[in-house]
N, C-alpha and C positions, 0 to 999 in steps of 0.2 A: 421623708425618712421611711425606711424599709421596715415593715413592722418585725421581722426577725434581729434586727437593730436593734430596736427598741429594747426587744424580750433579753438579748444580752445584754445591753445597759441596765437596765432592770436587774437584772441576775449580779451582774459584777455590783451594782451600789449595795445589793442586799448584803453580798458576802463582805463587801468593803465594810459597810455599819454594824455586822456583829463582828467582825474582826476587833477594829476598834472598838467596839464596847466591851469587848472582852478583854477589853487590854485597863479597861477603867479601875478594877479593885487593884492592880496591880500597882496603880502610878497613887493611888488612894491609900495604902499599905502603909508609906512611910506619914501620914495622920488621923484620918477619920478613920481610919481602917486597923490603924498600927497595933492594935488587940487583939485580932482576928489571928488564930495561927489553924496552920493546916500541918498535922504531923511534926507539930513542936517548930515551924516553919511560917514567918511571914506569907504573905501571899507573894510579895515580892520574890524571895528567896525557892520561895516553891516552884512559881512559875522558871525561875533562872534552873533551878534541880532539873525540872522535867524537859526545858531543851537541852542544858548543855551536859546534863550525862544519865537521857534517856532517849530524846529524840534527835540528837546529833549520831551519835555510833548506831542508832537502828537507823537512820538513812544514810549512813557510812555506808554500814553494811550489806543493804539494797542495792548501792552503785555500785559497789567493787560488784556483788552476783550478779547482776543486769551486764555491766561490761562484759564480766567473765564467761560469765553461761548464756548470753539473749541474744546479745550484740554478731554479729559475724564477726572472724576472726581476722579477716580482713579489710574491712570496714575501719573497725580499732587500728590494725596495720596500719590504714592511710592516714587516720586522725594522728596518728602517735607520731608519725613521720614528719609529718609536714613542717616545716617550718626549722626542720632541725637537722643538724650535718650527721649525726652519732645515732641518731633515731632508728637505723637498721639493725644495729649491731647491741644494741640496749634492751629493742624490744622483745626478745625471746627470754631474758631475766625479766622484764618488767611484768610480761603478759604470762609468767608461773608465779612471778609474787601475787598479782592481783587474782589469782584464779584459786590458788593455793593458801598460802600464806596469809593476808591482808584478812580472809575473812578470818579466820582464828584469830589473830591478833586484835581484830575490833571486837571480837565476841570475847575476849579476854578483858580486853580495856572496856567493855561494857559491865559484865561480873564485878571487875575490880571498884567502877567509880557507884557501882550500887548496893557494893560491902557484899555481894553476895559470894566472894573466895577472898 
C-alpha cells in the first residue's frame, strides 16, 4: 500500500466517525436525550431546522452564484444542452433567471423560513 493511501484512508474514516458521532444525540433525542431542548427544539428538530431551512437555501444559494458568476458561460451552454432538443432556445431565459433572479428568491425563501421578514 502507498503510504499517501493510507493518510487518505486515514483521513476519510476520521471524518466518517465524527460524522456519525454527531449524528448520535440526534437519533438519541427521541429517549435518553428527549429532555434536552436547544431553543425550545429537540435535538432532533433542531438539527432538521439547521439543514432544511438554513443549510439547504445557503447552498442553494452558492450553486445558482458559482454557476452564474464562476462557471464559463459556455461550459453551462454545453451542460444545459446536452441531452435535450429545446435546450438552445430555453437557455438565454434559464441562464438570466439563475444569474438574476434565483438568487433573490432563495435569499427571500431563506428570511421567510427563518421568520426574519
Amino acid at each position: 500500500m502507498i503510504k499517501g493511501d493510507a493518510a487518505k484512508r486515514k483521513k476519510a474514516s476520521w471524518i466518517a466517525g465524527i460524522t456519525v458521532f454527531l449524528g448520535i444525540p440526534s437519533a438519541l433525542s427521541f429517549g435518553v436525550l428527549s429532555g434536552v431542548k436547544i431553543f425550545n427544539l429537540s435535538i432532533f428538530d433542531f438539527a432538521d431546522y439547521l439543514t432544511s431551512n438554513i443549510a439547504l437555501p445557503v447552498g442553494a444559494l452558492f450553486i445558482s452564484l458559482f454557476i452564474g458568476y464562476q462557471m464559463k458561460r459556455i461550459e453551462v451552454q454545453k451542460e444545459f444542452e446536452s441531452g435535450a432538443d429545446s435546450g438552445r432556445s430555453l437557455f438565454k431565459l434559464w441562464y438570466f433567471l439563475i444569474r438574476y433572479i434565483v438568487p433573490i428568491m432563495i435569499i427571500l425563501v431563506f428570511l421567510k423560513s427563518t421568520n426574519l421578514i
